[in-house]
C-alpha angles and dihedrals in degrees: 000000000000089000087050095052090047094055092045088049095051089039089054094043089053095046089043090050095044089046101046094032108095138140151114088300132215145295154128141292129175107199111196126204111015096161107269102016107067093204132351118193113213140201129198145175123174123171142144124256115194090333108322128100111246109206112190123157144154137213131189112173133185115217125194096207099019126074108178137018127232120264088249101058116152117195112209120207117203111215122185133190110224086249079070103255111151127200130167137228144217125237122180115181124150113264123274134212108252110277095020126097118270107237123230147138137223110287119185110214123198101273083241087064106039103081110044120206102213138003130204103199099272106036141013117275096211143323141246114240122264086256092045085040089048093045089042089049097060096045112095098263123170129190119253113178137011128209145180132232142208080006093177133026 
C-alpha cells in the first residue's frame, strides 16, 4: 500500500510540473566583440512554474586583454515579441574564469521585476507591471542579444 501511495505522489508531482511549467523556453546565444570580451557563449532557460517566471541562465566568456571579471558581474538578456517590444533580464550567476561556465541556479523574480524596460549599461531603468510582465511572458519572445555588466571594478 505504501509502495502504492508513493507511485501515485511522484506520478501526480511530474504531470503537475509538465502541466504548470510553461514559458519562452531556453536556449543558446554566442555574442561576439563587447569591448573588452572578445565573445561570451551564453545559455538560458526561462520558463514559468504554477504561475511565477523562473529565470536561470550561464556565461563563460574568452578576452583578449582581460583575464579575470569582477565579483559583481550581471549578465542581460534582450528579449524581444515579434511585435518588436523589447524588455531585458537579469541574470545573476557567479563569475566564471574565462572560458569556463558561469554557475547559477533558478531564481523566481516578482513578476513586477522580471522584464526590465530599459537598461543603462549597469541597472534596469525601469520594469513592466506584474500584469504587462505576465502578458509579455506568454507572447513568443526570443532573446536577441546578451550583455555584461560592471565588467571591471
Amino acid at each position: 500500500m505504501r509502495h502504492t501511495y508513493y507511485l501515485f505522489t511522484v506520478a501526480f508531482l511530474l504531470i503537475s510540473s509538465l502541466a504548470f511549467a510553461n514559458g519562452p523556453g531556453k536556449g543558446e546565444l554566442t555574442v561576439w566583440d563587447q569591448g573588452a570580451i572578445h565573445r561570451i557563449d551564453v545559455r538560458y532557460n526561462l520558463s514559468q512554474m504554477m504561475g511565477e517566471p523562473v529565470v536561470n541562465g550561464s556565461f563563460r566568456w574568452e578576452s583578449k586583454t582581460v583575464s579575470k571579471l569582477s565579483y559583481d558581474v550581471v549578465l542581460w538578456l534582450t528579449v524581444e515579441t515579434p511585435a518588436g517590444n523589447t524588455a531585458y533580464i537579469k541574470i545573476d550567476p557567479v563569475v566564471p574564469k574565462e572560458g569556463e561556465w558561469a554557475y547559477n541556479v533558478s531564481g523566481s523574480p516578482n513578476w513586477n521585476q522580471v522584464l526590465a524596460t530599459g537598461w543603462n549599461g549597469t541597472e534596469a531603468t525601469g520594469y513592466y507591471s506584474a500584469s504587462e510582465a505576465k502578458a509579455f511572458w506568454k507572447t513568443e519572445f526570443r532573446v536577441v542579444d546578451a550583455k555584461l555588466s560592471k565588467i571591471f571594478r
